[in-house]
C-alpha atoms as one frame of an Amber mdcrd trajectory, in Angstrom:
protein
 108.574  87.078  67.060 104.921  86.036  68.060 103.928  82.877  66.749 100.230
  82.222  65.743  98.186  80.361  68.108  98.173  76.633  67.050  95.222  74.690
  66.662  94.793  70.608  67.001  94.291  69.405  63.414  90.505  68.334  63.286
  90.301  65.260  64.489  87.653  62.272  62.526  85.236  61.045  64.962  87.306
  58.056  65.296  89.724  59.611  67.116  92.471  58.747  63.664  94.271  62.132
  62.381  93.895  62.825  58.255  96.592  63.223  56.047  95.276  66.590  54.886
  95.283  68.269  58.183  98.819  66.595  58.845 100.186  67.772  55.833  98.836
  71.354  56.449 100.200  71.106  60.128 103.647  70.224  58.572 102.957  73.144
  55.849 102.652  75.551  58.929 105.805  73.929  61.016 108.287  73.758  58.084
 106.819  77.927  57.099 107.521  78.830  61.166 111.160  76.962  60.960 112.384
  79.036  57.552 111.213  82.048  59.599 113.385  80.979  62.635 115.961  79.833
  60.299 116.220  83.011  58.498 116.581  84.879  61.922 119.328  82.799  63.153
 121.001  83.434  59.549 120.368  87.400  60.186 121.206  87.378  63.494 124.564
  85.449  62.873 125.371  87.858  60.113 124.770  90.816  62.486 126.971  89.038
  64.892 129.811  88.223  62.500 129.630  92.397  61.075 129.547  93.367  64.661
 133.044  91.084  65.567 134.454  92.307  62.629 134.231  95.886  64.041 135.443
  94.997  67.041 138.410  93.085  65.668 139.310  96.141  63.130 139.045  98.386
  65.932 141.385  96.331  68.679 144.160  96.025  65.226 143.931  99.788  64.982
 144.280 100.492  68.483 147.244  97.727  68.471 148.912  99.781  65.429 148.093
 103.319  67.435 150.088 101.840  70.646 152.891 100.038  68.544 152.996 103.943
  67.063 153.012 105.196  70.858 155.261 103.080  71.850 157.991 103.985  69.055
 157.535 107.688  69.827 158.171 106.789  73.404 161.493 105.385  72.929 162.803
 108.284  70.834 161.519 110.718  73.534 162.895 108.401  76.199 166.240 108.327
  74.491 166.415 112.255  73.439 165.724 112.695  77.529 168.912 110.136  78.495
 170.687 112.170  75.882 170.253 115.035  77.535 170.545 113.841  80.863 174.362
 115.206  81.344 173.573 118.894  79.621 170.953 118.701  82.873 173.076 118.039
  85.287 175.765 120.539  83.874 172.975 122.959  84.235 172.101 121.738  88.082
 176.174 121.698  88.933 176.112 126.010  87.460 172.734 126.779  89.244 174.442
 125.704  92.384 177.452 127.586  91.710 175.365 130.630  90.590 173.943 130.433
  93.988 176.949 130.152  95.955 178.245 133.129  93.620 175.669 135.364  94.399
 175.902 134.861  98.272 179.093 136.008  98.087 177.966 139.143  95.892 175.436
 139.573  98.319 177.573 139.662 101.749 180.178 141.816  99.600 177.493 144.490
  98.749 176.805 144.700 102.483 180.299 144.850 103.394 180.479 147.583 100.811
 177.284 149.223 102.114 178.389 149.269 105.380 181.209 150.604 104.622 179.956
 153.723 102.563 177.598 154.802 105.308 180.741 154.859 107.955 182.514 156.830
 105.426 179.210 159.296 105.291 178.873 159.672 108.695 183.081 160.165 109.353
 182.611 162.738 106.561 179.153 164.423 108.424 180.902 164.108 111.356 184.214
 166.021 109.684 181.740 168.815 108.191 179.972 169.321 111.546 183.281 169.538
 113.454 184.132 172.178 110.382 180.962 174.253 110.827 180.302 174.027 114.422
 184.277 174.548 115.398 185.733 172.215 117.052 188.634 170.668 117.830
């Protein structure tokens, strides 16, 4: 806001200000304070739209985490629900592994004991062909 440049009320030559050029001086001051006085009122309604935002937007955030936190505990308690069908699951993984090491050493046992049983009967053939006692 610029305010216009103020001038001294014209003075009489005896130094006394008139009542015309105070009244006019008033005019001007009481124009320039509606002007600052309707600001102020514009400005404070800007203010109170702009806290209203705010305030609607913290109560629907509030609402959006009271939501959350709902969802949360239902999620929270499905999990402890399931916590022993997890643990039943950890217990048979462990066995599964234990299981298969067994498999495992078995098949080489087996393994090992189908290539002696090759080479007995290679070594049978070649006594066959080859003559031998």
């Amino acid at each position: 806001m610029t305010t216009p440049r103020r001038r001294t009320p014209a003075k009489p030559k005896d130094g006394t200000v008139t009542d015309d050029n105070t009244q006019r001086a008033i005019g001007r001051l009481e124009g320039q304070m509606q002007e600052v006085i309707s600001l102020l009122k514009s400005q404070d309604q800007r203010s109170s739209d702009s806290r209203a935002r705010m305030h609607e937007a913290q109560e629907k955030t509030a609402r959006e985490v009271h939501d959350l936190s709902g969802r949360v505990g239902k999620v929270e308690g499905a999990v402890a629900n399931m916590d022993p069908v997890f643990q039943r699951v950890g217990s048979l993984m462990e066995r599964s592994k234990g299981i298969l090491m067994v498999l495992a050493i078995i098949w080489l046992f087996m393994g090992g004991l189908i290539l002696e049983g090759v080479k007995w009967i290679g070594q049978l053939v070649a006594k066959a062909v080859m003559g031998g006692p």
